[in-house]
mmCIF file of the N, C-alpha and C atoms, coordinates in Angstrom:
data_MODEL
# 
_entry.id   MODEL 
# 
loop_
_atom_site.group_PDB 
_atom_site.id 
_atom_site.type_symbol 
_atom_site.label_atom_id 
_atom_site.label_alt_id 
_atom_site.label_comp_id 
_atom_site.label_asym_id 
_atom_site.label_entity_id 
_atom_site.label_seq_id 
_atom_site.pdbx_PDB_ins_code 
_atom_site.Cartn_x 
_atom_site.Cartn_y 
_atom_site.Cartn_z 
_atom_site.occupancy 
_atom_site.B_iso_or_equiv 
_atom_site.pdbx_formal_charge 
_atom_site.auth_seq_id 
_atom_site.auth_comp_id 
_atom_site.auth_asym_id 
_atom_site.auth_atom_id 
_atom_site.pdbx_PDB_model_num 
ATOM 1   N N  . UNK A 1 1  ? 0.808  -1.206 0.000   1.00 0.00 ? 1  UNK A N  1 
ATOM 2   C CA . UNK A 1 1  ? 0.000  0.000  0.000   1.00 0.00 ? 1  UNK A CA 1 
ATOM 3   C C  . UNK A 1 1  ? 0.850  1.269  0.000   1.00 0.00 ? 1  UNK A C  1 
ATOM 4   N N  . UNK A 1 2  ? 1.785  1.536  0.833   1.00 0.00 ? 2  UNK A N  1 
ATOM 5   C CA . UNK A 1 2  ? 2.947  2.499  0.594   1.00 0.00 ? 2  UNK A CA 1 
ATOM 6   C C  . UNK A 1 2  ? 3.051  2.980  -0.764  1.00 0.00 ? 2  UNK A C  1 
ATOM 7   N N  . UNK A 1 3  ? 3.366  1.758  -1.690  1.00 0.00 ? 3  UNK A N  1 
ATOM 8   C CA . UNK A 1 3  ? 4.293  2.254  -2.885  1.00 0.00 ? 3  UNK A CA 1 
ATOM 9   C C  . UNK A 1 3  ? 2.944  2.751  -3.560  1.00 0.00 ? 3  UNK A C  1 
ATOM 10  N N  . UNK A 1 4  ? 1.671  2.300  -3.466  1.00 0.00 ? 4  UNK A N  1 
ATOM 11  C CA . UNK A 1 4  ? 0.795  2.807  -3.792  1.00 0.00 ? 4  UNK A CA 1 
ATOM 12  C C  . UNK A 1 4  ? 0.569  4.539  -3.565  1.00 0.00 ? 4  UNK A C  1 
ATOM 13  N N  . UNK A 1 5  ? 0.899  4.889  -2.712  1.00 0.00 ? 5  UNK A N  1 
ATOM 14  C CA . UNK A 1 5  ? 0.934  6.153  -1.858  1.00 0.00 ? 5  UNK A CA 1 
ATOM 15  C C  . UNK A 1 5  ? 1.562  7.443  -2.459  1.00 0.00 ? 5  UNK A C  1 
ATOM 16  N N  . UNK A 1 6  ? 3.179  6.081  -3.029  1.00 0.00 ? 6  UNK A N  1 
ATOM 17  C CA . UNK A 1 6  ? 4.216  6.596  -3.655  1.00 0.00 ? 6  UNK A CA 1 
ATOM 18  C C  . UNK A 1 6  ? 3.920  7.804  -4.997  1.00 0.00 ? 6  UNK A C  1 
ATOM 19  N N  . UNK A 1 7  ? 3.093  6.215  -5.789  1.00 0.00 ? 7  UNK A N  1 
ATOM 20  C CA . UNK A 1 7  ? 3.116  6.522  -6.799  1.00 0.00 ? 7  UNK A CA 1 
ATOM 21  C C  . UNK A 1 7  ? 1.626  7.508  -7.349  1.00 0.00 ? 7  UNK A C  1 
ATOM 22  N N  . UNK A 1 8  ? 0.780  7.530  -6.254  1.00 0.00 ? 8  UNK A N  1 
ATOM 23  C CA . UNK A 1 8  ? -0.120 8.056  -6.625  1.00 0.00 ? 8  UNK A CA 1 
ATOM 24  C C  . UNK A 1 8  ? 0.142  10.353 -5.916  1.00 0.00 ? 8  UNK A C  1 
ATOM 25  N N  . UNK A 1 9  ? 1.189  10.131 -5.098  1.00 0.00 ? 9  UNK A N  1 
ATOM 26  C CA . UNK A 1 9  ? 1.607  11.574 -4.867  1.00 0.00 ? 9  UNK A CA 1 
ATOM 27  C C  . UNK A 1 9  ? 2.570  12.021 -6.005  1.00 0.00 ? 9  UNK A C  1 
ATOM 28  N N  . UNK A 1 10 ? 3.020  11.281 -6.711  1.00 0.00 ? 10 UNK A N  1 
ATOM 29  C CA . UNK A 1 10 ? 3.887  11.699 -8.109  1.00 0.00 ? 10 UNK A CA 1 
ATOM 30  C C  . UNK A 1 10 ? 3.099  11.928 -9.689  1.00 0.00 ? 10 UNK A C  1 
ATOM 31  N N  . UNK A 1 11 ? 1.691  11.363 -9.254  1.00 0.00 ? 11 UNK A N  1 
ATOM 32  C CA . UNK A 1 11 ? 0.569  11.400 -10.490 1.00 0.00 ? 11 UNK A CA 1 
ATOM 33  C C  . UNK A 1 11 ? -0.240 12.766 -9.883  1.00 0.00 ? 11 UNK A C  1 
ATOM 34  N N  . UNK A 1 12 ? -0.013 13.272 -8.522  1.00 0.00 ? 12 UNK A N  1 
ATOM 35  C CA . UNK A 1 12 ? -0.703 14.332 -8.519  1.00 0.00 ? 12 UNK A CA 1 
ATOM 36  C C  . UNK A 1 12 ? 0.055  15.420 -8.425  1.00 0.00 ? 12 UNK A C  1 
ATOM 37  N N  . UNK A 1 13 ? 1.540  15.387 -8.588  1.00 0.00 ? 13 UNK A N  1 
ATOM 38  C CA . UNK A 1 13 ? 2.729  16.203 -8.408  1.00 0.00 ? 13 UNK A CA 1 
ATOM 39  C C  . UNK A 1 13 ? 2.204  16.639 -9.934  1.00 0.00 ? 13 UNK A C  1 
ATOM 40  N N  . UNK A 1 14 ? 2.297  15.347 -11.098 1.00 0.00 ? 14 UNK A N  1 
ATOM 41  C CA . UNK A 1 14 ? 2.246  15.438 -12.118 1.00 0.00 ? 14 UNK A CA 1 
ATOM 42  C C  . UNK A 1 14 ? 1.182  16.284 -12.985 1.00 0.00 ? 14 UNK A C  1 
ATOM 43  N N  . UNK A 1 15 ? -0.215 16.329 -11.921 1.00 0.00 ? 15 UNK A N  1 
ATOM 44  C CA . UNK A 1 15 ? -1.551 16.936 -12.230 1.00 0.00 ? 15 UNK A CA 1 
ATOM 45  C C  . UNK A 1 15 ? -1.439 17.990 -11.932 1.00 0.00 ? 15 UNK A C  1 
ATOM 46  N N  . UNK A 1 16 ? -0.671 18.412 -10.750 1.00 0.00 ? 16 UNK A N  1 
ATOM 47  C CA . UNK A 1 16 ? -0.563 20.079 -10.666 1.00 0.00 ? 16 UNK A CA 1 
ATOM 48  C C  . UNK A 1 16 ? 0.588  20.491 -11.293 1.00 0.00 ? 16 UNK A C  1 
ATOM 49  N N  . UNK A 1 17 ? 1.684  20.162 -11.924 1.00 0.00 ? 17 UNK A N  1 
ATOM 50  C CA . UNK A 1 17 ? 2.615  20.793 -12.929 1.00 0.00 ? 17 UNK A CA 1 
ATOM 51  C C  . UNK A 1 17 ? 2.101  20.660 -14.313 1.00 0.00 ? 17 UNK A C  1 
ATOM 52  N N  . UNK A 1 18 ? 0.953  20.046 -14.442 1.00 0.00 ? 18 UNK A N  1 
ATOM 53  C CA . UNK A 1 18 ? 0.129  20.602 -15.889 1.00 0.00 ? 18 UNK A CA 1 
ATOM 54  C C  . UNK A 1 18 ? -1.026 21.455 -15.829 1.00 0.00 ? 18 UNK A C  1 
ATOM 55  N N  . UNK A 1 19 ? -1.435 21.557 -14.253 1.00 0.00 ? 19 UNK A N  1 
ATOM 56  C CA . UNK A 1 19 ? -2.314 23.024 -14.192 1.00 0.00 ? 19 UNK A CA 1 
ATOM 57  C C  . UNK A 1 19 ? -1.020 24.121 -14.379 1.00 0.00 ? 19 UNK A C  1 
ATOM 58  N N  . UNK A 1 20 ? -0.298 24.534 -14.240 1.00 0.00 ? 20 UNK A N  1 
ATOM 59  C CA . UNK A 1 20 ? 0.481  25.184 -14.251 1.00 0.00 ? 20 UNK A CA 1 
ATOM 60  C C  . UNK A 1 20 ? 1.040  25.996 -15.678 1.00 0.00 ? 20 UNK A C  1 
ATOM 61  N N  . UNK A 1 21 ? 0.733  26.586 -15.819 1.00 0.00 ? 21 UNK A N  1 
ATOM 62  C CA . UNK A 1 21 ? 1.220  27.026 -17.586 1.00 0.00 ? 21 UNK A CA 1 
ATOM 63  C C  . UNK A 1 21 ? 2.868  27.564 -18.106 1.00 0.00 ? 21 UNK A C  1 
ATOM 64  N N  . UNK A 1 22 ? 3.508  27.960 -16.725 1.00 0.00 ? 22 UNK A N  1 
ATOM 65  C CA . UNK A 1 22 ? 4.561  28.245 -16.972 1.00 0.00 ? 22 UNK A CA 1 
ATOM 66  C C  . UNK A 1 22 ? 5.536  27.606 -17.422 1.00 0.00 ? 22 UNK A C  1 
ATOM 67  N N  . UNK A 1 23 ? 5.984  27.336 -18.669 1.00 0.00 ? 23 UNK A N  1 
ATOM 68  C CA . UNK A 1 23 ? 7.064  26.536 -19.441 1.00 0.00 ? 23 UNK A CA 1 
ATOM 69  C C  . UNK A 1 23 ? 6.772  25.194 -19.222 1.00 0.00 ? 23 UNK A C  1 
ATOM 70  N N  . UNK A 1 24 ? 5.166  25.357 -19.881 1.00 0.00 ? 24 UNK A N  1 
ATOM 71  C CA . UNK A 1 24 ? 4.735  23.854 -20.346 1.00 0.00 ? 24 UNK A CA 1 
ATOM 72  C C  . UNK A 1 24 ? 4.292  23.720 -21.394 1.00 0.00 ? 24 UNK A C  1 
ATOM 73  N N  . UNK A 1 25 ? 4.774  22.589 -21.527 1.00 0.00 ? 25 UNK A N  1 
ATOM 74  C CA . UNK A 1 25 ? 5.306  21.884 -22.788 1.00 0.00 ? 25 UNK A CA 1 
ATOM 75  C C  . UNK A 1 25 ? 4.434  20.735 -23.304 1.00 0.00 ? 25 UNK A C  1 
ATOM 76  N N  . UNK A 1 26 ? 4.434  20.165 -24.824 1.00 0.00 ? 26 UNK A N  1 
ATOM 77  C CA . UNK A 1 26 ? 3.995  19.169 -24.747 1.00 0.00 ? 26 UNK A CA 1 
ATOM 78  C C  . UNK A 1 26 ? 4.509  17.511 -24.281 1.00 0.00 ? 26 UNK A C  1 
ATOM 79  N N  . UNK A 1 27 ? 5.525  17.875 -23.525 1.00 0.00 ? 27 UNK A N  1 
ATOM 80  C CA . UNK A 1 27 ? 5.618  16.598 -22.715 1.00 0.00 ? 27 UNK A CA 1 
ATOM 81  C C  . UNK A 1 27 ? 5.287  16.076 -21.812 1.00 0.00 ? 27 UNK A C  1 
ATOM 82  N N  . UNK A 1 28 ? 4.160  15.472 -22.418 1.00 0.00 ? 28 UNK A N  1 
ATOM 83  C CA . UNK A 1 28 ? 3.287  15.075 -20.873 1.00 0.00 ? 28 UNK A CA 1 
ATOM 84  C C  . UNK A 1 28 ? 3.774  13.875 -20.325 1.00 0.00 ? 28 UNK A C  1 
ATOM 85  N N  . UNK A 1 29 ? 3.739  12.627 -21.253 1.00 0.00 ? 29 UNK A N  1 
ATOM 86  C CA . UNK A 1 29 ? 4.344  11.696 -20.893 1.00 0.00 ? 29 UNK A CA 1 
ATOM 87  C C  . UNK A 1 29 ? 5.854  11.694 -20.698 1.00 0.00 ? 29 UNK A C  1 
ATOM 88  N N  . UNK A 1 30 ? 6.656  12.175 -20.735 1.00 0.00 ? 30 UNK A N  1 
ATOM 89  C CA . UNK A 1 30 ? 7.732  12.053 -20.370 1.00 0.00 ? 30 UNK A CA 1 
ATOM 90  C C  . UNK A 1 30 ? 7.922  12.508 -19.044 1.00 0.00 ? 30 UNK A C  1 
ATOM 91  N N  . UNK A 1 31 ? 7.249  13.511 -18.649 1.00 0.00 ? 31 UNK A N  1 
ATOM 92  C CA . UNK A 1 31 ? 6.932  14.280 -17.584 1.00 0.00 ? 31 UNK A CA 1 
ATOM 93  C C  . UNK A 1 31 ? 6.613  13.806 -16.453 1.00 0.00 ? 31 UNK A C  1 
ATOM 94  N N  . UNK A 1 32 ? 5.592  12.254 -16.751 1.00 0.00 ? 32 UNK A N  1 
ATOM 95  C CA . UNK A 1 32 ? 4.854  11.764 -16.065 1.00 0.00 ? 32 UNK A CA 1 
ATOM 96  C C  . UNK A 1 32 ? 5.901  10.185 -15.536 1.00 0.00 ? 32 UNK A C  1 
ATOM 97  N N  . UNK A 1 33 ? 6.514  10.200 -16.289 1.00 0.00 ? 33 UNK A N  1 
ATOM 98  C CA . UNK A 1 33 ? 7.580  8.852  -16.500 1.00 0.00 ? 33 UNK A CA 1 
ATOM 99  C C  . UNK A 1 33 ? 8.215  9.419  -15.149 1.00 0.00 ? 33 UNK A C  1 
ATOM 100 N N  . UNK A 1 34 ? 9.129  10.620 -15.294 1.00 0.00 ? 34 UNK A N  1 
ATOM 101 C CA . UNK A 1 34 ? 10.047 11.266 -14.624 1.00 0.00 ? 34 UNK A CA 1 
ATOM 102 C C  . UNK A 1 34 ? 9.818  11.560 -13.131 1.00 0.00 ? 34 UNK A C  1 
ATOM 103 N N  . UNK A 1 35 ? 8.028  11.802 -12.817 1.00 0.00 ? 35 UNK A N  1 
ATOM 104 C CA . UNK A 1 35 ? 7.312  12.182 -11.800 1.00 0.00 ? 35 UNK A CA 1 
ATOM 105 C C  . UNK A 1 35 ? 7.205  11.329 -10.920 1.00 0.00 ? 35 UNK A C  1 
ATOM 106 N N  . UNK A 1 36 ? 7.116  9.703  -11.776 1.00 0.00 ? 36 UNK A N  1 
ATOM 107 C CA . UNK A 1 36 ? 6.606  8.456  -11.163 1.00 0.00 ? 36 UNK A CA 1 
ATOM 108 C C  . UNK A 1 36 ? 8.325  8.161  -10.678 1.00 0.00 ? 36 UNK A C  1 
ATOM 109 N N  . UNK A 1 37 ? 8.890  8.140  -11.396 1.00 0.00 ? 37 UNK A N  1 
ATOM 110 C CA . UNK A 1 37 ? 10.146 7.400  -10.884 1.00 0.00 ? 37 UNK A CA 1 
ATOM 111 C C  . UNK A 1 37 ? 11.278 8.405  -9.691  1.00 0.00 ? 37 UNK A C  1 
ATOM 112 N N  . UNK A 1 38 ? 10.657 9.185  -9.725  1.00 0.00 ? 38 UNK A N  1 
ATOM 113 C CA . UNK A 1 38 ? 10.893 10.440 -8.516  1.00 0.00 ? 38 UNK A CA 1 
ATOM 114 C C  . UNK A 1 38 ? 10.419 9.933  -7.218  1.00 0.00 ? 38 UNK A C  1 
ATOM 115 N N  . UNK A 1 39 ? 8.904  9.986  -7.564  1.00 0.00 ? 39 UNK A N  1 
ATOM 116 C CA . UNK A 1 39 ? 8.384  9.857  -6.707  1.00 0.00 ? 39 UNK A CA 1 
ATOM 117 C C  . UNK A 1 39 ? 8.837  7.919  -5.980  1.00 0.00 ? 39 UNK A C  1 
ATOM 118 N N  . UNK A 1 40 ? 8.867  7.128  -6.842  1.00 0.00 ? 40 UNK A N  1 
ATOM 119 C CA . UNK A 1 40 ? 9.185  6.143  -5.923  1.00 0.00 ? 40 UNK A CA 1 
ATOM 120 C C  . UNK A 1 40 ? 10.433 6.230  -5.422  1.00 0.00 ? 40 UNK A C  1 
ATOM 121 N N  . UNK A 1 41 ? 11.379 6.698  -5.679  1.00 0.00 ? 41 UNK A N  1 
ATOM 122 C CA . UNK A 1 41 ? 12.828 7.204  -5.515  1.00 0.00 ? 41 UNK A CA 1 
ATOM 123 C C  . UNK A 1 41 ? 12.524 7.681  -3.614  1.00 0.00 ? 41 UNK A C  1 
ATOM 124 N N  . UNK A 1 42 ? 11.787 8.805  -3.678  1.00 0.00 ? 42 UNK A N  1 
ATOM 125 C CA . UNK A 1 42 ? 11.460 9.650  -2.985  1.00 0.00 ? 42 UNK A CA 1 
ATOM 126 C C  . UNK A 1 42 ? 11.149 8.671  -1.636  1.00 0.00 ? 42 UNK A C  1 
ATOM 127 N N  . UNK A 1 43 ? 10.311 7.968  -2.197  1.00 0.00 ? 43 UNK A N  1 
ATOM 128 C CA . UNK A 1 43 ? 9.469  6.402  -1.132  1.00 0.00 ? 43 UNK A CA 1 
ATOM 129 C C  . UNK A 1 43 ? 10.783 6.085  -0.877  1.00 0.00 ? 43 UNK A C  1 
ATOM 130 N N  . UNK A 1 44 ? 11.582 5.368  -1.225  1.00 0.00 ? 44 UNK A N  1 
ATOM 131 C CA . UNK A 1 44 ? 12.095 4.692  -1.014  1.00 0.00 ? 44 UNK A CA 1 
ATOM 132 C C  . UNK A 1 44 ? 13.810 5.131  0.081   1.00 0.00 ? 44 UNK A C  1 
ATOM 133 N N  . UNK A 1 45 ? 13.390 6.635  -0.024  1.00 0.00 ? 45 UNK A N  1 
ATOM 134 C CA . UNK A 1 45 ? 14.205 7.387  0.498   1.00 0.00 ? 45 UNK A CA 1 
ATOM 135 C C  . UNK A 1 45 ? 13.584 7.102  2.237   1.00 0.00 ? 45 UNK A C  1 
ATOM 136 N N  . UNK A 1 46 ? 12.337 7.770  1.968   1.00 0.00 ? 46 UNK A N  1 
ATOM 137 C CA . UNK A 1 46 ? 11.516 7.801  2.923   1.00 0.00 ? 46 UNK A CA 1 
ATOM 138 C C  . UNK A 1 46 ? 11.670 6.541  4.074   1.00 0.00 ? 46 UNK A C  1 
ATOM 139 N N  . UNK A 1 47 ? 11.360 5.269  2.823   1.00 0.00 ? 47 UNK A N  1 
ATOM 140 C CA . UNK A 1 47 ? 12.011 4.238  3.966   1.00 0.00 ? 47 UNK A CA 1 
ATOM 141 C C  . UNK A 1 47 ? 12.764 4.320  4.999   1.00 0.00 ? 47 UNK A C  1 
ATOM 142 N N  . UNK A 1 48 ? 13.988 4.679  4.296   1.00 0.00 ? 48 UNK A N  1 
ATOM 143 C CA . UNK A 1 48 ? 15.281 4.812  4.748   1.00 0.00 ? 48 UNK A CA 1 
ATOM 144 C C  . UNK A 1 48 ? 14.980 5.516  5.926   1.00 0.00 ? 48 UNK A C  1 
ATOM 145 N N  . UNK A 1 49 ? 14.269 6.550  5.620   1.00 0.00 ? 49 UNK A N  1 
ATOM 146 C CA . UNK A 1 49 ? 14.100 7.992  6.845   1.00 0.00 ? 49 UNK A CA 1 
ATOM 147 C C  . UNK A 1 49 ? 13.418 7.317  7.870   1.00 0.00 ? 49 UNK A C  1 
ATOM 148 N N  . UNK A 1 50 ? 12.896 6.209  7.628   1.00 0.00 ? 50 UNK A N  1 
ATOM 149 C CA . UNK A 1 50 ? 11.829 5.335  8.367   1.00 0.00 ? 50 UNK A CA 1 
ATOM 150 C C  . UNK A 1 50 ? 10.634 6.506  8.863   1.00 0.00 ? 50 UNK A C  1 
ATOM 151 N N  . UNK A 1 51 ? 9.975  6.734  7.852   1.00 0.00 ? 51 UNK A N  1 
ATOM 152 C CA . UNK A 1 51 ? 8.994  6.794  7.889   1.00 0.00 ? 51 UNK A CA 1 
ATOM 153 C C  . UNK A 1 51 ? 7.921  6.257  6.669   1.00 0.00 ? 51 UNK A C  1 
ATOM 154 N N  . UNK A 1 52 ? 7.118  5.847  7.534   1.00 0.00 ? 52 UNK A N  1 
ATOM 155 C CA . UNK A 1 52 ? 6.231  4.823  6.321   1.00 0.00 ? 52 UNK A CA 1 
ATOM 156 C C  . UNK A 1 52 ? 7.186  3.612  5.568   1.00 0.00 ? 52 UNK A C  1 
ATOM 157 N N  . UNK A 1 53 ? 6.698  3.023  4.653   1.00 0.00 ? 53 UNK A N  1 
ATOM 158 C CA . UNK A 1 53 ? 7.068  1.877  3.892   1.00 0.00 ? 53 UNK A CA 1 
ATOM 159 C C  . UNK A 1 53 ? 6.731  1.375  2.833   1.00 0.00 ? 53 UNK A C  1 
ATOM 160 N N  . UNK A 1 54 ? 7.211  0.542  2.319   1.00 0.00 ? 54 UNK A N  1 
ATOM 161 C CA . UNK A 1 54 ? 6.618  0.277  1.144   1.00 0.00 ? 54 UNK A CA 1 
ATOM 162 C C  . UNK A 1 54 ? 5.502  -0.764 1.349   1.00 0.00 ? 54 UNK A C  1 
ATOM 163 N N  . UNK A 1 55 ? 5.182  -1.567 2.126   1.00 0.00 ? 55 UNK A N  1 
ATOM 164 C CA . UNK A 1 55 ? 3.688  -1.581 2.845   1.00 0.00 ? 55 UNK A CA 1 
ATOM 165 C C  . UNK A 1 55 ? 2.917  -1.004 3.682   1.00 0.00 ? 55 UNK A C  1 
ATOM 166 N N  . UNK A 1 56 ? 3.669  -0.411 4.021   1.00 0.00 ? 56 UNK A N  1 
ATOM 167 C CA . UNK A 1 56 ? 2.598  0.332  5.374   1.00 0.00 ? 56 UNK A CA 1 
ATOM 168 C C  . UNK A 1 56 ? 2.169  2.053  4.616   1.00 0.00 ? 56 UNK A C  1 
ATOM 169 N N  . UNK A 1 57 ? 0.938  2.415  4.260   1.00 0.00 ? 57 UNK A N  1 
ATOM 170 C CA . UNK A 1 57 ? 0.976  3.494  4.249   1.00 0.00 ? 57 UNK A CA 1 
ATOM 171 C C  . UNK A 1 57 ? 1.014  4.683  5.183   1.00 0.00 ? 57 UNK A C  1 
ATOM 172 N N  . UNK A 1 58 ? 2.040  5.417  5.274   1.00 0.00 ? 58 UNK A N  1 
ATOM 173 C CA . UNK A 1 58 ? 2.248  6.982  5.890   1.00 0.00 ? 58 UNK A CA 1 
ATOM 174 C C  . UNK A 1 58 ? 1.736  8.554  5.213   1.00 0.00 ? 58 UNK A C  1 
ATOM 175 N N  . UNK A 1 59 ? 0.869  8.965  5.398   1.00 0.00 ? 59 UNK A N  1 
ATOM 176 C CA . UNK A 1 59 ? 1.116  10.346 5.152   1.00 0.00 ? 59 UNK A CA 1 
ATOM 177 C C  . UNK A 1 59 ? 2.147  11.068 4.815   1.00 0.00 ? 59 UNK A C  1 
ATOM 178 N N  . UNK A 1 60 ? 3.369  10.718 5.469   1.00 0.00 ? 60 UNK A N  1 
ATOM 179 C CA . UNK A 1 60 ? 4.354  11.620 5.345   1.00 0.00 ? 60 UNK A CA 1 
ATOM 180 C C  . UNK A 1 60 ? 5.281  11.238 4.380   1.00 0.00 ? 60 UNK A C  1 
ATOM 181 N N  . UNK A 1 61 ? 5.440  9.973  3.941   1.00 0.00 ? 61 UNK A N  1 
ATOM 182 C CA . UNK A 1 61 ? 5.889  9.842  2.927   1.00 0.00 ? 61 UNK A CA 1 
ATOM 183 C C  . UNK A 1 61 ? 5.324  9.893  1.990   1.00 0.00 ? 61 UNK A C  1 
ATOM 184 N N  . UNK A 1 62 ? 3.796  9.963  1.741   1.00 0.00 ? 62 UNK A N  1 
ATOM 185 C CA . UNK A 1 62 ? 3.113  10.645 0.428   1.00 0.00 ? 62 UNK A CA 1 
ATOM 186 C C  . UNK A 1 62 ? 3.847  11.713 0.244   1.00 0.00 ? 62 UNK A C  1 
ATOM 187 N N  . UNK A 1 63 ? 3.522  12.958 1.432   1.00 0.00 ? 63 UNK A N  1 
ATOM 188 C CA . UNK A 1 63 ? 4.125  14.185 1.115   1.00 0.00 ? 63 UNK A CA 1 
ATOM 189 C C  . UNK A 1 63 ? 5.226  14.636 0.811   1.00 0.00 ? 63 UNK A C  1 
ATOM 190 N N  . UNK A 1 64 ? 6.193  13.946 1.256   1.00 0.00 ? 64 UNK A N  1 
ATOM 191 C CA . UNK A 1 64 ? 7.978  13.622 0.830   1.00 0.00 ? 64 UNK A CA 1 
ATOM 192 C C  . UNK A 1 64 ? 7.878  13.224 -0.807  1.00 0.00 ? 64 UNK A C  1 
ATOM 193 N N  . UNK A 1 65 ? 7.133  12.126 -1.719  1.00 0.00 ? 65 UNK A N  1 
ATOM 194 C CA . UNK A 1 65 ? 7.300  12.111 -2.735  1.00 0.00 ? 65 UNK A CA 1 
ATOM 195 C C  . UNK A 1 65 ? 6.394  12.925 -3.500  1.00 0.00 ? 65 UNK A C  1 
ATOM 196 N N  . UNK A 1 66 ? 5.656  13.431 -3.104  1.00 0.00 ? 66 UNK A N  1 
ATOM 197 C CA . UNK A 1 66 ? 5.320  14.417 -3.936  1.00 0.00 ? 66 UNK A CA 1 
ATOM 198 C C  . UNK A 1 66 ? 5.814  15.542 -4.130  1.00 0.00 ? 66 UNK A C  1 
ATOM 199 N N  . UNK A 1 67 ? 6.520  16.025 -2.753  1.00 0.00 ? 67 UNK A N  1 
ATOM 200 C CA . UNK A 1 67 ? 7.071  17.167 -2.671  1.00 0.00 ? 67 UNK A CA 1 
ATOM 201 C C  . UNK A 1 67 ? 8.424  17.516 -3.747  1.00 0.00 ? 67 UNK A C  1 
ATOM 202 N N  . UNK A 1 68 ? 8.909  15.935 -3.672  1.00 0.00 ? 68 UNK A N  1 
ATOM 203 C CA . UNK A 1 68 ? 10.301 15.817 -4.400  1.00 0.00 ? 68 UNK A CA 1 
ATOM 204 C C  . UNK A 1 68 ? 10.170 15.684 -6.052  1.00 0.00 ? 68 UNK A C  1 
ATOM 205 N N  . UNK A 1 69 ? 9.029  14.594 -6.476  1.00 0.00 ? 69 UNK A N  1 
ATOM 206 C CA . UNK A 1 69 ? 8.706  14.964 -7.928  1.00 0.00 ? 69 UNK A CA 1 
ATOM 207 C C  . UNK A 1 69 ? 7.551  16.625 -8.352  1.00 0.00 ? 69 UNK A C  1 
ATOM 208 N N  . UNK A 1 70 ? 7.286  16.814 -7.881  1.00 0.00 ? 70 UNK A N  1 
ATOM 209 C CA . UNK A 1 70 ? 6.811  18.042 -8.305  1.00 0.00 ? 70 UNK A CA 1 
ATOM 210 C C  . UNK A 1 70 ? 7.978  19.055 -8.192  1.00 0.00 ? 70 UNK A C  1 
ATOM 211 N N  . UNK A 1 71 ? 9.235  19.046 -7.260  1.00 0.00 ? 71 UNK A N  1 
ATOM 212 C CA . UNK A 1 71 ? 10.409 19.989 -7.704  1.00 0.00 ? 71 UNK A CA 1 
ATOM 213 C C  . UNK A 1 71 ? 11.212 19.095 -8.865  1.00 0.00 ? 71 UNK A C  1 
ATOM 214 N N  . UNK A 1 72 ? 11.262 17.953 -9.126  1.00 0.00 ? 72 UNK A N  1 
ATOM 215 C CA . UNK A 1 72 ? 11.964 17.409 -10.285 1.00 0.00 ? 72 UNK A CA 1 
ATOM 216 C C  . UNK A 1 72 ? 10.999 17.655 -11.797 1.00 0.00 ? 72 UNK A C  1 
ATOM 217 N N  . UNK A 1 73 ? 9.837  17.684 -11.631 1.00 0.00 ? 73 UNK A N  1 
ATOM 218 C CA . UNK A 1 73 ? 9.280  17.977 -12.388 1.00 0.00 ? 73 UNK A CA 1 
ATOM 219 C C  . UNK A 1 73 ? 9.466  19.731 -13.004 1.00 0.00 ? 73 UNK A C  1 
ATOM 220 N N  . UNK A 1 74 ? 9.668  20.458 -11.982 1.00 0.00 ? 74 UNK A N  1 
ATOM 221 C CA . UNK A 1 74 ? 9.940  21.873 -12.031 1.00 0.00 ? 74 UNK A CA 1 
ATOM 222 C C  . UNK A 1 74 ? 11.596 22.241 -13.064 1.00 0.00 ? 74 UNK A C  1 
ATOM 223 N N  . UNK A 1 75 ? 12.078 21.276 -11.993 1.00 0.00 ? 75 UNK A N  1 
ATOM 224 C CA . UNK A 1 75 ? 13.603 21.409 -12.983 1.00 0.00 ? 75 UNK A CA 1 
ATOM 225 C C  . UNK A 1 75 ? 13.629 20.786 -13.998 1.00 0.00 ? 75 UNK A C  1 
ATOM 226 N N  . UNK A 1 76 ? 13.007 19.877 -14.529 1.00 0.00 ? 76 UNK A N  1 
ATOM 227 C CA . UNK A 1 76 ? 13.425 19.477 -15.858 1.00 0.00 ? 76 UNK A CA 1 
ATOM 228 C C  . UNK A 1 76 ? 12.152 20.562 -16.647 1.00 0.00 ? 76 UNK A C  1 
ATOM 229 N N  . UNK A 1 77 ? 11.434 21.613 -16.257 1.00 0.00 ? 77 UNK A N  1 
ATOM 230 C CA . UNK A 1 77 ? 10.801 21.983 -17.034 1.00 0.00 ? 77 UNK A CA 1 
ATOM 231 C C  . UNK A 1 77 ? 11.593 23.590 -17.432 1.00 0.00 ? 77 UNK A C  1 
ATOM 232 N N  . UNK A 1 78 ? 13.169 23.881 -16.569 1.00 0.00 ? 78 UNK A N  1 
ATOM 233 C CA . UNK A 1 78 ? 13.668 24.860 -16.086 1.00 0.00 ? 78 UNK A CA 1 
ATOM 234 C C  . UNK A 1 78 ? 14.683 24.500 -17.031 1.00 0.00 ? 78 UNK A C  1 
ATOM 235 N N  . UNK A 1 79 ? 15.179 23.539 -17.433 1.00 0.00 ? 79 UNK A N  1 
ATOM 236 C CA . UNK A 1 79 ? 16.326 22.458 -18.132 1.00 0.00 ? 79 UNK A CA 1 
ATOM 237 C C  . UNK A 1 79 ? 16.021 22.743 -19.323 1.00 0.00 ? 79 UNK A C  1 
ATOM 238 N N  . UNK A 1 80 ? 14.836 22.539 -19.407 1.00 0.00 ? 80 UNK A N  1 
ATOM 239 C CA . UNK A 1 80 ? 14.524 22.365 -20.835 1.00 0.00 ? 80 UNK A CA 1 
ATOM 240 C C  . UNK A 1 80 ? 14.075 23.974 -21.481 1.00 0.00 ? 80 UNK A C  1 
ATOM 241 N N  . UNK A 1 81 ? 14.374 24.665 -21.010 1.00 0.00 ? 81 UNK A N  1 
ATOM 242 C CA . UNK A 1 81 ? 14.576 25.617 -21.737 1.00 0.00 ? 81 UNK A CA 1 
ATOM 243 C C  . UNK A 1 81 ? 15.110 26.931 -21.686 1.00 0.00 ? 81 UNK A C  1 
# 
């Protein structure tokens, strides 16, 4: 359930950097590739931090990977141009 957690705070990292209009692009899917694999990155950090898990769902590691792919999402949109 965790990684569930993971991956669903990196699909909404991903939903609010396409409300966003500033130096967006048509890469959505790539965007979204980058968001997801952040965001489990992020989880898996989190582990480490011991908080939450990759079964156990935490709050706070939702917010840790979202927090982290929505700024990776920011910089590669900063990168790219």
């Amino acid at each position: 359930m965790g990684i569930v957690l993971w991956l669903a705070g990196g699909i909404a990292a991903w939903a609010v950097a396409r409300i966003v209009p500033a130096l967006r692009g048509a890469q959505r899917l790539s965007e979204l590739a980058i968001a997801l694999v952040t965001a489990a990155a992020a989880g898996l950090g989190a582990t480490a931090l011991d908080f939450g898990g990759w079964n156990e769902p935490d709050w706070r590691a939702g917010v840790f990977a979202f927090a982290c792919a929505l700024a990776i999402v920011a910089w590669v949109r900063v990168i790219r141009r």
